[in-house]
N, C-alpha and C positions, 0 to 999 in steps of 0.2 A: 210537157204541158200541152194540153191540146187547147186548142184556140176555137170555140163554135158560136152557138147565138146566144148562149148563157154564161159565158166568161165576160167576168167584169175586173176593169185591170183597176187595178187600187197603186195609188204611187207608195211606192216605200218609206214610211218617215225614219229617219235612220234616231231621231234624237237625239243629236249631237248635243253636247253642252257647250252654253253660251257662255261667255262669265260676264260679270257685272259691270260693262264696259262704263257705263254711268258714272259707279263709283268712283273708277281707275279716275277719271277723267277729273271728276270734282277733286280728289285729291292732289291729281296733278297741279291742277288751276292752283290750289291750297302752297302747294312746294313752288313754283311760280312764285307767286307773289310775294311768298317770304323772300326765296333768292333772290328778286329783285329788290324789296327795302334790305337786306342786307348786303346789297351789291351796290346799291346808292349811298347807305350808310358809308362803306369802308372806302367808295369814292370821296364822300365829304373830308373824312379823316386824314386820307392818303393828300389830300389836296392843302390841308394845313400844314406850316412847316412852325419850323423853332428856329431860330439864327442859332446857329450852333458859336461857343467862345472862339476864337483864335486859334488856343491848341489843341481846337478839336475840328479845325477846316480840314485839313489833311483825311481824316479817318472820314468825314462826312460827303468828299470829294468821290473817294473811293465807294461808296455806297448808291450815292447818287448814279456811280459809271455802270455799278452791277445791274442797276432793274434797268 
């Protein structure tokens, strides 16, 4: 390629595609929000208990050691 007083350099657009980072991101926000009310929900739940009867201290002992 010669190079004189009439070359004009033009930058190359390659046209890359974008994608719709917008949307990704609104629906993230969308998935967010729900996992957090249903991560507070099953907090509220998990935080209620039952007295369990007498012959069932045993099995509920053992429950409570696993989580």
């Amino acid at each position: 390629m010669a190079v004189n007083r009439f070359f004009r350099r033009s930058p190359y657009d390659l046209g890359l595609y974008t994608p719709p980072v917008d949307v990704i991101r609104e629906g993230l926000a969308v998935a967010q929000k729900q996992y957090d009310t249903n991560y507070a929900m099953s907090e509220a739940i998990k935080n209620n208990y039952i007295n369990s009867l007498p012959q069932d201290r045993q099995k509920e002992n053992e429950i409570q050691t696993d989580l």
